[in-house]
PAVEX-166695 format. One record per residue: x, y, z of N, C-alpha, C in turn. Coordinates in steps of 0.02 Angstrom, whole numbers, padded with zeros to 5 digits, always signed. Example, Ala and Ser with C-alpha at 12.3 -4.5 7.8 and 13.67 -1.06 7.14 Angstrom:
<pts>
+00660-00284+00390+00615-00225+00390+00660-00165+00390
+00642-00112+00354+00684-00053+00357+00645+00002+00394
</pts>
This chain:
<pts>
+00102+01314+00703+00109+01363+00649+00073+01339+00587
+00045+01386+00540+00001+01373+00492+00049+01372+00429
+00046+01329+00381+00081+01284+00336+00039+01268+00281
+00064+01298+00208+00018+01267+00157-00015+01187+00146
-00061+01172+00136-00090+01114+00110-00031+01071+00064
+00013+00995+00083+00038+00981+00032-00002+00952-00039
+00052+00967-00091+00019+00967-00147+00068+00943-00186
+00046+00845-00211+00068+00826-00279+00050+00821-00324
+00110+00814-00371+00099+00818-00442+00119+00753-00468
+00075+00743-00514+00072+00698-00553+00067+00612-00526
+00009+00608-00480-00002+00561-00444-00023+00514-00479
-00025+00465-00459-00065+00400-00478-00135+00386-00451
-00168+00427-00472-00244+00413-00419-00277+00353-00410
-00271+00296-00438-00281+00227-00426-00254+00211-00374
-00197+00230-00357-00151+00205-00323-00215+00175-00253
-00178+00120-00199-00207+00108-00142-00173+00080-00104
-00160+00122-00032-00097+00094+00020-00143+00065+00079
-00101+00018+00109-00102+00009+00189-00101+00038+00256
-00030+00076+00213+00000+00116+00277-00010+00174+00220
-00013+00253+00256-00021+00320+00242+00058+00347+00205
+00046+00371+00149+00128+00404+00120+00096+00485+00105
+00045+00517+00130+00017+00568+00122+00004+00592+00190
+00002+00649+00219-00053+00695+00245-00113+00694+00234
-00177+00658+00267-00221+00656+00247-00253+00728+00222
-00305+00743+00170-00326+00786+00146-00262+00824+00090
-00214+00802+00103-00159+00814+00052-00211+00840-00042
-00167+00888-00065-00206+00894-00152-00167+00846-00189
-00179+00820-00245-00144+00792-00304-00178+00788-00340
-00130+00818-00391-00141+00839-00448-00115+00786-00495
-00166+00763-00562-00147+00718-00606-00132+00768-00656
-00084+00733-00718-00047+00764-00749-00078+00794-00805
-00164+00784-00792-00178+00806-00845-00224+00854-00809
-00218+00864-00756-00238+00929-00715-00296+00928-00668
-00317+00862-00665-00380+00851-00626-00362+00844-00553
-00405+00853-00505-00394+00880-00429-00410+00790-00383
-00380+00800-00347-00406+00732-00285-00358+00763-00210
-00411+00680-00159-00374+00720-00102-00357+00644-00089
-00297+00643-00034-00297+00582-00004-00332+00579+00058
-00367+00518+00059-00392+00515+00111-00389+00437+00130
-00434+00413+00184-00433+00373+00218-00507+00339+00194
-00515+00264+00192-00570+00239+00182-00617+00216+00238
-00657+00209+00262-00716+00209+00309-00703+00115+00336
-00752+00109+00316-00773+00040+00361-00799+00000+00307
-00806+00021+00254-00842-00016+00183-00803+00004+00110
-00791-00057+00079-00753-00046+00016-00779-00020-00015
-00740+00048-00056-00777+00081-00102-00781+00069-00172
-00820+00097-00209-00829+00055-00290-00819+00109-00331
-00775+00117-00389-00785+00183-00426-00836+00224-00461
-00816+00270-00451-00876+00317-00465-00940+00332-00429
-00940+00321-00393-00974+00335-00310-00960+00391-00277
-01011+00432-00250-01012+00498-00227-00997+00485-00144
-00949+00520-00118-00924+00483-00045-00936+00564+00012
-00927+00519+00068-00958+00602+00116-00927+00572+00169
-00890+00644+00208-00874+00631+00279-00900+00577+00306
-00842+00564+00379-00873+00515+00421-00933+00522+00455
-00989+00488+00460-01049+00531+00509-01036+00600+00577
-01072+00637+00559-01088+00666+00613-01090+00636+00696
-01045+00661+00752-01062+00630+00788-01090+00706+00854
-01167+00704+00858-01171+00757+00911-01156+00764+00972
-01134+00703+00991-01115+00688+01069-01038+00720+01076
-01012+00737+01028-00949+00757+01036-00956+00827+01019
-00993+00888+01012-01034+00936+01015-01039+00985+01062
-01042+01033+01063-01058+01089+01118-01036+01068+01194
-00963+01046+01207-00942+00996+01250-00927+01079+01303
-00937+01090+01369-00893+01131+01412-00833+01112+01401
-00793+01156+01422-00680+01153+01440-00667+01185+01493
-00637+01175+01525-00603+01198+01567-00558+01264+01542
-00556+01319+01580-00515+01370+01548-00448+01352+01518
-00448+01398+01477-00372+01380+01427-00339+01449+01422
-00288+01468+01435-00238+01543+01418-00221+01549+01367
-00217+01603+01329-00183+01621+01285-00114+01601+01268
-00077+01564+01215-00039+01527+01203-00057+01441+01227
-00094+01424+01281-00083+01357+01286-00090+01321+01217
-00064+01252+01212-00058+01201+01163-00099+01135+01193
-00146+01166+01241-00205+01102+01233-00265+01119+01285
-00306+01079+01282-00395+01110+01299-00420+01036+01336
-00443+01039+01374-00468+00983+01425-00539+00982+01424
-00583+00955+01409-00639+00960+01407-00671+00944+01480
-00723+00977+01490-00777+00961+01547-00817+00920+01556
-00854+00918+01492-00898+00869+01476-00876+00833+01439
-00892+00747+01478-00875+00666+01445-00869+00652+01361
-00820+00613+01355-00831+00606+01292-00813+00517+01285
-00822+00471+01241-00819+00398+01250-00769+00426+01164
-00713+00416+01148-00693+00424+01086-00591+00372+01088
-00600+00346+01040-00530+00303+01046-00498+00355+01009
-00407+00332+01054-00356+00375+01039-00367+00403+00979
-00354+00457+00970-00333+00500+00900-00397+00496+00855
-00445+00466+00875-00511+00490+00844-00501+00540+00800
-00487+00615+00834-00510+00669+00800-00448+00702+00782
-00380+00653+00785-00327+00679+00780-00309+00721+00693
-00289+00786+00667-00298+00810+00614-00367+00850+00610
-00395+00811+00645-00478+00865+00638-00475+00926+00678
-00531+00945+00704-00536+01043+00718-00579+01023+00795
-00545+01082+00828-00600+01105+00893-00629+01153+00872
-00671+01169+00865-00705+01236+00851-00729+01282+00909
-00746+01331+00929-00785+01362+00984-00849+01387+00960
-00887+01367+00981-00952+01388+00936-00994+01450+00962
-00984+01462+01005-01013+01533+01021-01062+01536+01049
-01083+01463+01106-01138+01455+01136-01117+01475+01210
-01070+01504+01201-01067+01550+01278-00977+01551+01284
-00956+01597+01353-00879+01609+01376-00846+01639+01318
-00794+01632+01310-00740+01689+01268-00730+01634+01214
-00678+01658+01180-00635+01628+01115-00683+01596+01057
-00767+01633+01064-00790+01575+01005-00771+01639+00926
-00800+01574+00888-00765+01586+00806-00708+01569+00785
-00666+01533+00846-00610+01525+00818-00592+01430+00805
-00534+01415+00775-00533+01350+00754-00465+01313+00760
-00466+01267+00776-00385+01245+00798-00375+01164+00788
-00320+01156+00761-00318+01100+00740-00289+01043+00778
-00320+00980+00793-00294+00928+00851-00254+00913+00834
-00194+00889+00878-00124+00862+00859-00128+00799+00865
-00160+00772+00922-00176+00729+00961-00219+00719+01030
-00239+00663+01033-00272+00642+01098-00294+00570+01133
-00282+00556+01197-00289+00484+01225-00364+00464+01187
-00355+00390+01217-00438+00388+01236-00462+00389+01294
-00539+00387+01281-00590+00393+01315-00651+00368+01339
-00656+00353+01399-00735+00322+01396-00786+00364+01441
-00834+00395+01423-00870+00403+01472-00822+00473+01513
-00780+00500+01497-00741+00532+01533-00695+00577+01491
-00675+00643+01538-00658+00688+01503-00590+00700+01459
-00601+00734+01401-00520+00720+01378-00463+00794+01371
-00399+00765+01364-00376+00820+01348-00340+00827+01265
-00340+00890+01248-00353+00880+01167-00277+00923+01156
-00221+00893+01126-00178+00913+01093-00173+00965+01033
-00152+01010+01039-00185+01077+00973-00096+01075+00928
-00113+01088+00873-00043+01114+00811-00038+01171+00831
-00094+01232+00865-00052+01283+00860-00090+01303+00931
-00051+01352+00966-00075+01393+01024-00157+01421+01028
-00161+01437+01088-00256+01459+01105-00226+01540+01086
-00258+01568+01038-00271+01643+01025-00327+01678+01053
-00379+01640+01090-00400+01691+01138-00423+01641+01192
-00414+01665+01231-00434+01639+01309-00516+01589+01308
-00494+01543+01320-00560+01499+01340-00588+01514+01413
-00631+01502+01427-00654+01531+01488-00699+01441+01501
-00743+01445+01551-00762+01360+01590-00812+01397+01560
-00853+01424+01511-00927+01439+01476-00892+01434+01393
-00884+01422+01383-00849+01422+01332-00868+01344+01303
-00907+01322+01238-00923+01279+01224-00878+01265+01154
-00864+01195+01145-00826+01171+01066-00872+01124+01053
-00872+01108+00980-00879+01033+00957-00825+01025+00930
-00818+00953+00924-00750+00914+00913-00769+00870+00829
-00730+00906+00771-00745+00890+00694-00705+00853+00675
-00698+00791+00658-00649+00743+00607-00626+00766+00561
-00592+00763+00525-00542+00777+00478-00595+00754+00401
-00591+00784+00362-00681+00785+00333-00639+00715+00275
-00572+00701+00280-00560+00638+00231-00512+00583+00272
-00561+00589+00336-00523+00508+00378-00592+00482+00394
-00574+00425+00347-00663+00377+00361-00707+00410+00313
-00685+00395+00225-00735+00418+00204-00801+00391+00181
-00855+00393+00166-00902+00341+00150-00938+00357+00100
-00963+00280+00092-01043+00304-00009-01081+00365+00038
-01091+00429-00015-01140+00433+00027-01234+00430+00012
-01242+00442+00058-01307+00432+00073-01363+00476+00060
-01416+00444+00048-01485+00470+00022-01501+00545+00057
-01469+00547+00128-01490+00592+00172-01423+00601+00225
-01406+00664+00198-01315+00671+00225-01318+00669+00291
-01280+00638+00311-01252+00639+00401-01184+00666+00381
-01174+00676+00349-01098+00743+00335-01080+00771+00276
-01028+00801+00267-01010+00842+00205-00992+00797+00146
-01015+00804+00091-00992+00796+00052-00906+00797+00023
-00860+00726+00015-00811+00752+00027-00762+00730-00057
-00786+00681-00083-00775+00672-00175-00806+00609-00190
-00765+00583-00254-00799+00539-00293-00748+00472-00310
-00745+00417-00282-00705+00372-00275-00692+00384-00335
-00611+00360-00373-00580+00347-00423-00603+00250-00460
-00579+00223-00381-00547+00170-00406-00599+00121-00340
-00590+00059-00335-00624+00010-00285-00572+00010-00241
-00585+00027-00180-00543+00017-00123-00547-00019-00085
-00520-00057-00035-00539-00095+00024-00539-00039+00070
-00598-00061+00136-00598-00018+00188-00522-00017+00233
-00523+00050+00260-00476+00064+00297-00423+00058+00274
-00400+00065+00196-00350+00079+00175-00357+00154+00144
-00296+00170+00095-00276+00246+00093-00275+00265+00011
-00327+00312-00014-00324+00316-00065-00344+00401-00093
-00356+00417-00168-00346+00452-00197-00410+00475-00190
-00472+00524-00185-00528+00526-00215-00529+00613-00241
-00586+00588-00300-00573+00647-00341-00623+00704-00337
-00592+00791-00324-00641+00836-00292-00654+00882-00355
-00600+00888-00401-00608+00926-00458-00571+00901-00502
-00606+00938-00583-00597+00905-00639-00638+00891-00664
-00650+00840-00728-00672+00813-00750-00670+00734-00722
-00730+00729-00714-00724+00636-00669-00780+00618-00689
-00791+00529-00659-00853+00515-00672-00901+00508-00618
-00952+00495-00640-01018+00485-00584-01068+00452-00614
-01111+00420-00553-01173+00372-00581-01238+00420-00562
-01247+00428-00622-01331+00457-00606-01384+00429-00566
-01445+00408-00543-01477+00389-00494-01543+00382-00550
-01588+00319-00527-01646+00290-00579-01691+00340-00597
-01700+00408-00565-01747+00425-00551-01751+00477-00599
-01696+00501-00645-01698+00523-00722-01629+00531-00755
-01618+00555-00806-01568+00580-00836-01544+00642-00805
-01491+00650-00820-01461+00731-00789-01432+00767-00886
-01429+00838-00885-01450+00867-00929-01390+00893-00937
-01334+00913-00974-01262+00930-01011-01280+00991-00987
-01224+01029-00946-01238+01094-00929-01258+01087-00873
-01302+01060-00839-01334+01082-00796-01304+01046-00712
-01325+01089-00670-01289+01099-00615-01294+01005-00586
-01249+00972-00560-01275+00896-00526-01251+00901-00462
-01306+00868-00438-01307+00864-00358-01307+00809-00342
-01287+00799-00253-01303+00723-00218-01355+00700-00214
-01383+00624-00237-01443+00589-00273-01482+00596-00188
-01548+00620-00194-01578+00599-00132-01634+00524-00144
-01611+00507-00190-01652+00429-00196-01619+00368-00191
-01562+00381-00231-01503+00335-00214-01445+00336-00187
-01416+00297-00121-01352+00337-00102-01288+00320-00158
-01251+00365-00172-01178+00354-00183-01193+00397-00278
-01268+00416-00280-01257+00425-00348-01259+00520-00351
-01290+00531-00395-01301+00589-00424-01370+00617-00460
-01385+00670-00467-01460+00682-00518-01454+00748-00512
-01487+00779-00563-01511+00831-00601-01531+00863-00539
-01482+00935-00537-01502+00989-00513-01551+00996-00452
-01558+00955-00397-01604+00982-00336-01554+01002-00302
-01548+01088-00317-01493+01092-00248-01517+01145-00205
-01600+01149-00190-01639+01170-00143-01623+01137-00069
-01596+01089-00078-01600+01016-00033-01522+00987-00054
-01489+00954-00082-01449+00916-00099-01376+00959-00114
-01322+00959-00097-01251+00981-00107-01238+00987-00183
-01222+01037-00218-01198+01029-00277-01137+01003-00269
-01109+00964-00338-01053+00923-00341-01030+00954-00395
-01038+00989-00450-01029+01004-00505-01091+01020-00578
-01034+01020-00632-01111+01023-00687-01081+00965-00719
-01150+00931-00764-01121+00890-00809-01095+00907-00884
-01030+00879-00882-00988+00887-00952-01028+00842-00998
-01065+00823-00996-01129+00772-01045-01175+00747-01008
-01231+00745-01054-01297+00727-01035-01278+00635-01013
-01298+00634-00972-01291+00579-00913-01366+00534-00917
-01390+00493-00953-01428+00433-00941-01453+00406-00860
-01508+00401-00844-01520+00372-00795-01491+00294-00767
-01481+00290-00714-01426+00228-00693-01380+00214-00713
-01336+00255-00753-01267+00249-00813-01247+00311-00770
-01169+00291-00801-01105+00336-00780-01100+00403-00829
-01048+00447-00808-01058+00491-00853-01028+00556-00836
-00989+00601-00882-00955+00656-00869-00963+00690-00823
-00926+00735-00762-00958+00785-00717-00910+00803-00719
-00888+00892-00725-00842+00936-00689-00853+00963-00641
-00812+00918-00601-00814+00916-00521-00790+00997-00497
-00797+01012-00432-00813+01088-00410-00810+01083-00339
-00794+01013-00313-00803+01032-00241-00717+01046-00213
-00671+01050-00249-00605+01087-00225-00597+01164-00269
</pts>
């Protein structure tokens, strides 16, 4: 059954756990009204004020066949191999993508799942199959866009997902910030301009720069003109 997003107030966004006291992707709200999510840290400690992005893309877990699924079932068996450790994608989405058989467009959220090597899995769902999967029927299998988050990079291998608060150690559990007013590091390659729209740096990973968002994710505009390689106001926009 589908259930609002939880949402605290008046968090400590510094804060940094071991063990999880959130729902990942959870909102919190600081008391002076600025937005973050909890999430999970990657494989590398993060540094504040660093622009962070989903866990990589993985395509092998992608346009996978399933075995038919009925209407109401509460889980989906895949056809095609997958190599992925327990609960990998647990919280994340099956999607049906519409590259053939019934039920595509639709999206369902993993509860759980074993692991895997080389071999097929079966995928635990939160809520029932609303339309019939059929053995043509293709999914990719999406992580939870704030378990494993990382700096990101010059050239995205995933979504854009916020902007570290605070220095974290990897694989622990922290705050990062999606809206508001926050900070960010501009990138060498110029100043960014008060007002104007800022995007993810394609020269430097983890920073920011002036407006290419032909190419690059907007993140927000800047609340002040931002100096090249210096920190600096952004009202964040990606919640």
């Amino acid at each position: 059954m589908l259930s609002g997003v939880p949402v605290i107030y008046g968090i400590d966004p510094y804060s940094e756990e071991t063990d999880p006291s959130h729902q990942l992707g959870s909102i919190g709200i600081s008391n002076d009204g600025r937005k973050f999510r909890y999430a999970k840290v990657g494989a590398s400690d993060l540094v504040a004020g660093e622009l962070l992005q989903s866990r990589v893309e993985d395509t092998g877990d992608q346009s996978l066949l399933v075995a038919a699924a009925a209407v109401g079932d509460t889980s989906v068996t895949t056809v095609g191999t997958v190599t992925v450790t327990a609960n990998q994608y647990a919280n994340g989405y099956l999607i049906a993508t519409g590259e053939g058989g019934t039920g595509n467009g639709m999206i369902y959220k993993i509860k759980s799942h074993p692991a895997a090597t080389a071999a097929v899995v079966t995928l635990e769902l939160y809520d029932p199959i609303k339309v019939a999967l059929t053995t043509s029927t293709q999914i990719d299998l999406v992580p939870n866009p704030y378990d494993g988050v990382i700096q990101n990079p010059t050239s995205a291998t995933g979504a854009v997902a916020g902007v570290a608060v605070t220095a974290a150690t990897a694989s622990t559990f922290t705050w990062i910030q999606t809206g508001g007013l926050g900070l960010v590091l501009a990138d060498a390659s110029g100043a960014v301009t008060v007002g104007a729209a800022v995007t993810a740096s394609n020269q430097t990973a983890g920073c920011v720069e002036d407006g290419d968002s032909d190419t690059q994710a907007i993140i927000g505009y800047a609340a002040t003109g931002i100096a090249q390689a210096e920190f600096g106001a952004c009202h964040l926009i990606l919640d």
